[in-house]
N, C-alpha and C positions, 0 to 999 in steps of 0.2 A: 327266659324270664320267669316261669314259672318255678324252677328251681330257685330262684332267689326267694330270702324271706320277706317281709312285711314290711314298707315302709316305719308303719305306725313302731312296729316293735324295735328295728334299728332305733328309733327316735329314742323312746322309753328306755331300752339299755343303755344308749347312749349318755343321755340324763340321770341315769340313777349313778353309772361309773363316776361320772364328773362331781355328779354328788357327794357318793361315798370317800374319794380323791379330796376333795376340798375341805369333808368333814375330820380326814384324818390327818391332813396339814393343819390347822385352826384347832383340834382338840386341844394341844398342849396351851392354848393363848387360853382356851375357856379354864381348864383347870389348874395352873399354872401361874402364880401371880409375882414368883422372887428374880425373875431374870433367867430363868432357866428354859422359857417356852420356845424362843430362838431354836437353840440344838437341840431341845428335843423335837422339833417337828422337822427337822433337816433331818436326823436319824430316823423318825419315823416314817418319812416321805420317798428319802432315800430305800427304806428298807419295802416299801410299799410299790415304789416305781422297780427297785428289781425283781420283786414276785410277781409283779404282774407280766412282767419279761420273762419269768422262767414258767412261768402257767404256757405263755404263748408259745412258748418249743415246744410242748405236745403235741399243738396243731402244728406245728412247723415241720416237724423231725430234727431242727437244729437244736445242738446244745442246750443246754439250759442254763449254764455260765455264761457263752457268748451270748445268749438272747436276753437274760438279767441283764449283766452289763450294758449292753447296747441297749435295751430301752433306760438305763440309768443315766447313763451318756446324754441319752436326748432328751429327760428331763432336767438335767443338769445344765444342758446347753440351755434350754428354755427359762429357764430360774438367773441363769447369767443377761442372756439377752433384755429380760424385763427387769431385770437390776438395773442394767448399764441405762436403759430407756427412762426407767423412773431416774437416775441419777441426774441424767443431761437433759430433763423438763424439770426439773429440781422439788422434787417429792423427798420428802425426809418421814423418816418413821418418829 
């Protein structure tokens, strides 16, 4: 236990990542007003969820393709699953 870090600071990483992730999904909607904020937060989110997969194979020792990819995979799974969710409670954009 005492090798592990800080409650308090997991927290606070925690919170600022989810922050930083949410503000680079929603940029393109703040500055962005002709129909175009759509695809470009998908490319930006996209390109944001594979760096942060290729950041994490330094810690890993794995790839940095296979670990981009794969955390893009499981953002993209997660982007489908609350589609299909908001689809079938009938939420319209």
């Amino acid at each position: 236990p005492e090798e592990l870090g800080s409650p308090w600071g997991a927290s606070i990483g925690s919170f600022f990542s989810f922050a930083v992730g949410a503000f680079i999904a929603l940029l393109p909607f703040i500055l962005l007003t002709n129909g175009t904020a759509l695809p470009v937060s998908i490319v930006l989110t996209s390109l944001a969820l594979f760096g942060v997969g290729a950041a994490v194979s330094l810690l890993t020792g794995r790839s940095a393709l296979y670990s981009g990819a794969r955390q893009l995979g499981i953002g993209a799974a997660a982007a489908a699953i609350t589609y299909l969710v908001g689809s079938l409670i009938g939420v319209n954009v």
